[in-house]
LUMGUZA-117123 format. One line per field, with one value per residue (C-alpha): x, y negated, z; residue number from 1; residue in three letters. Coordinates in steps of 0.5 Angstrom, whole numbers, plus 500, padded with zeros to 3 digits. Example, Ala and Ser with C-alpha at 12.3 -4.5 7.8 and 13.67 -1.06 7.14 Angstrom:
BEGIN
u <- [525,527];
v <- [509,502];
w <- [516,514];
i <- [1,2];
aa <- [ALA,SER];
% end
This chain:
BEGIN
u <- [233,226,225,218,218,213,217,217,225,225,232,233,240,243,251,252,260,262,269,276,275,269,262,255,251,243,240,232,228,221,217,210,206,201,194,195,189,186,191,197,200,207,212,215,222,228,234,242,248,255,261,265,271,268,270,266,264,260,253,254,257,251,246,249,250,244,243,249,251,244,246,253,249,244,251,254,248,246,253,254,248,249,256,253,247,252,257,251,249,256,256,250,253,260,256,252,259,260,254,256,262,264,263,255,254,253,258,260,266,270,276,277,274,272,268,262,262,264,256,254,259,258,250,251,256,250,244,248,251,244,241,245,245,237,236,234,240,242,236,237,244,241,236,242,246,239,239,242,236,231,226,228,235,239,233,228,231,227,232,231,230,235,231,233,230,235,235,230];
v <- [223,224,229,231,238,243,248,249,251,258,257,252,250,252,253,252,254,248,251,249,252,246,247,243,245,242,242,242,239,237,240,238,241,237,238,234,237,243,250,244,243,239,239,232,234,231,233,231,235,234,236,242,246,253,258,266,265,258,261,264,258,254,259,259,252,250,244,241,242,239,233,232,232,226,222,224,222,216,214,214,211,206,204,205,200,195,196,194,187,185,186,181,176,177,174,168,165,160,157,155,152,145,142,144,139,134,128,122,121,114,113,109,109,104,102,098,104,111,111,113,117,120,120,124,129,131,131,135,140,140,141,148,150,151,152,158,161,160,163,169,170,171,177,180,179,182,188,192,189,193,198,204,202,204,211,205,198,192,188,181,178,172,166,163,157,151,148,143];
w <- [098,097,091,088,085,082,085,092,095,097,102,107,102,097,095,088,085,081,080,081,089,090,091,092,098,097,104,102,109,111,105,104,099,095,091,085,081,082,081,081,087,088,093,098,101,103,100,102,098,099,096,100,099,097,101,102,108,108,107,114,117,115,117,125,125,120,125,125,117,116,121,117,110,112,114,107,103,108,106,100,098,103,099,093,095,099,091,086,092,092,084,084,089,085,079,083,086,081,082,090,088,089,082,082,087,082,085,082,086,085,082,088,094,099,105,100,096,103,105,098,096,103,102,095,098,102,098,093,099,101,093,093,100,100,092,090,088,096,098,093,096,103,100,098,104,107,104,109,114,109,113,109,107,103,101,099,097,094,090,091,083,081,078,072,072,074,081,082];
i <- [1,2,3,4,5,6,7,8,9,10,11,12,13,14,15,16,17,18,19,20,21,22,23,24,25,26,27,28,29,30,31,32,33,34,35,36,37,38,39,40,41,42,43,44,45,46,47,48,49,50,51,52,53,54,55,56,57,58,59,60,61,62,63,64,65,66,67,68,69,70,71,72,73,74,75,76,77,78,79,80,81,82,83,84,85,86,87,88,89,90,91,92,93,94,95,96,97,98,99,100,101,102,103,104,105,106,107,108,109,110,111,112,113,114,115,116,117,118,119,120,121,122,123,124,125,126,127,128,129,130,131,132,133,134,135,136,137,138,139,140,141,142,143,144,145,146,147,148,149,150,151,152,153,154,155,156,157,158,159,160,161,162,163,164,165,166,167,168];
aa <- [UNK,UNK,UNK,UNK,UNK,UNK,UNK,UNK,UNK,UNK,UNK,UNK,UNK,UNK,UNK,UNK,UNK,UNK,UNK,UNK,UNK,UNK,UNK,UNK,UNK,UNK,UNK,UNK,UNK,UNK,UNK,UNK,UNK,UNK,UNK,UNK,UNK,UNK,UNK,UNK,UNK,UNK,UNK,UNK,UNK,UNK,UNK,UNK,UNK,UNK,UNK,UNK,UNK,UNK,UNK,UNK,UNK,UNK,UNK,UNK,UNK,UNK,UNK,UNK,UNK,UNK,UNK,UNK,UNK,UNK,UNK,UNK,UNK,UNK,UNK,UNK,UNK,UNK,UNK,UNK,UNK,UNK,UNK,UNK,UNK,UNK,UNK,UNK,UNK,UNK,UNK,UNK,UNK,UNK,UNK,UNK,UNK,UNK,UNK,UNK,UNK,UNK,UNK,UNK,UNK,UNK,UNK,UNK,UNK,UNK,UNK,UNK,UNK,UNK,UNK,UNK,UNK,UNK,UNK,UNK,UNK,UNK,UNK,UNK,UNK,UNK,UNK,UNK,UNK,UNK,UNK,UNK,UNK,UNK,UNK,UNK,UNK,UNK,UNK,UNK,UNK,UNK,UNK,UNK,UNK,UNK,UNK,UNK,UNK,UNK,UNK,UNK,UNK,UNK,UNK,UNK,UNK,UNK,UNK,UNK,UNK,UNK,UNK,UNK,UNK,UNK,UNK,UNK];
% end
């Protein structure tokens, strides 16, 4: 994740203890410092943090095998954002399914069918099929299923936004 900050980091990570025998290990990466204003600068870097057992001799783990820890920590952090990108979109498609159900076709189906009235029964049928499948609430399912297609997923995402006028 990328973070701003007037305060440049001192350490390529850090291993805060949280207790319980865990710890947070934040690795900062690619750090570009910025002149906002004169005397004000501001700090551009990646940083990635992941959840460890806390043991004595971490630190010098990390630092033999700095590479390797900071390559683990960019999969962490890129899998838990995406799940958690991937977890809002299902909620949002979750809450779009009851308007791709059936009875949002808008048929008047006969009683009785026959073979005078199966043509425009059918007839109906798609127009209504066809009114749902490429309406808006359509077409903003598929951005949401496209999510994962974004450039810059799952660190920048543009949600799609949900009309809320009716179909046409």
């Amino acid at each position: 994740m990328q973070v701003e900050n007037s305060v440049k980091p001192n350490k390529r990570f850090i291993i805060e203890d949280l207790g319980n025998g865990k710890c947070t290990v934040s690795f900062f990466y690619n750090i570009v410092e910025e002149t906002v204003e004169e005397n004000d600068k501001r700090y551009l870097y990646d940083m990635y943090t992941i959840e460890l057992d806390n043991r004595e001799e971490l630190s010098e783990e990390i630092e033999n095998n700095y590479e390797q820890w900071l390559q683990f920590a960019k999969k962490e952090d890129y899998e838990k954002l995406a799940a958690e990108v991937r977890k809002k979109r299902n909620e949002l498609l979750k809450d779009t399914d009851k308007e791709m159900c059936i009875d949002r076709l808008g048929l008047d189906i006969p009683a009785e069918i026959s073979m005078t009235n199966l043509i425009s029964c059918l007839k109906q049928f798609f127009e209504g099929f066809s009114n749902v499948y490429n309406g808006k609430i359509a077409k903003y399912r598929q951005e949401l299923r496209d999510i994962t297609k974004q450039e810059g997923f799952p660190y920048h995402i543009v949600w799609p936004t949900k009309d809320e006028n009716k179909e046409d």
